[in-house]
Phi, psi and omega in degrees: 000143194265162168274354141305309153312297170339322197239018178280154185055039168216088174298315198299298158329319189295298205289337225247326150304324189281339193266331181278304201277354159299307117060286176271327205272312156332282186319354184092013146106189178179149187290183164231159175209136173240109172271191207271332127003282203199181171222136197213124151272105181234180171228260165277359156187157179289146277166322178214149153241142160241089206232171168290066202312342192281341175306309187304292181248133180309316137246085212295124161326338185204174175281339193234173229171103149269109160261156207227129191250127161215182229251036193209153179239116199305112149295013176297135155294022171289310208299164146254012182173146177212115173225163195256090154245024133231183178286316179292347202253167177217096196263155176200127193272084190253115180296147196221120202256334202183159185284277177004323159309343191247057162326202153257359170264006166278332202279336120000296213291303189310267174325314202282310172300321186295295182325276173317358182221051179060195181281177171297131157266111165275005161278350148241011139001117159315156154200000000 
């Protein structure tokens, strides 16, 4: 499955990939890897997710869901969840309402997560 298969009959999902992996591909790339769950961006550990919350939940806040893993934890009120689940990680969850939502302050987010989760392979770089 492509991260296009994934997100078909999701203009929203569509447009809001094409806006992370322009992002990540700034940032010096990232392998993708897609399950049936989510689509993930790594380097040397994954680093960003993009799923679908309609898997999950019955009733979702938004269609698309960017999770951010970095090594701290962001005070922005954008998230909707921020959780701790190792000591070094911080996952922090942002409903995503429109493409426009994948700003320059996400795309911050994005280089800062990319950084942290070591260097680019460049035979797999997304692209």
């Amino acid at each position: 499955m492509t991260p296009e298969d994934f997100f078909a009959g999701s203009p929203l999902g569509l447009a809001t990939l094409d806006r992370v992996t322009a992002a990540i591909d700034a940032a010096g790339g990232a392998t993708v890897r897609v399950t049936p769950s989510q689509v993930a961006f790594r380097r040397r550990r994954g680093f960003a997710y993009l799923w679908r919350p309609g898997q999950y939940l019955r009733h979702p806040g938004a269609d698309v869901v960017l999770s951010v893993v970095l090594d701290r934890r962001d005070p922005s009120p954008r998230w909707k969840e921020v959780v701790h689940p190792a000591p070094a990680h911080w996952m922090h969850h942002l409903e995503v309402r429109t493409p426009a939502d994948i700003d320059g302050e996400v795309t911050g987010w994005l280089r800062e997560a990319a950084a942290l989760a070591g260097p680019s392979r460049g035979e797999d770089e997304v692209s």
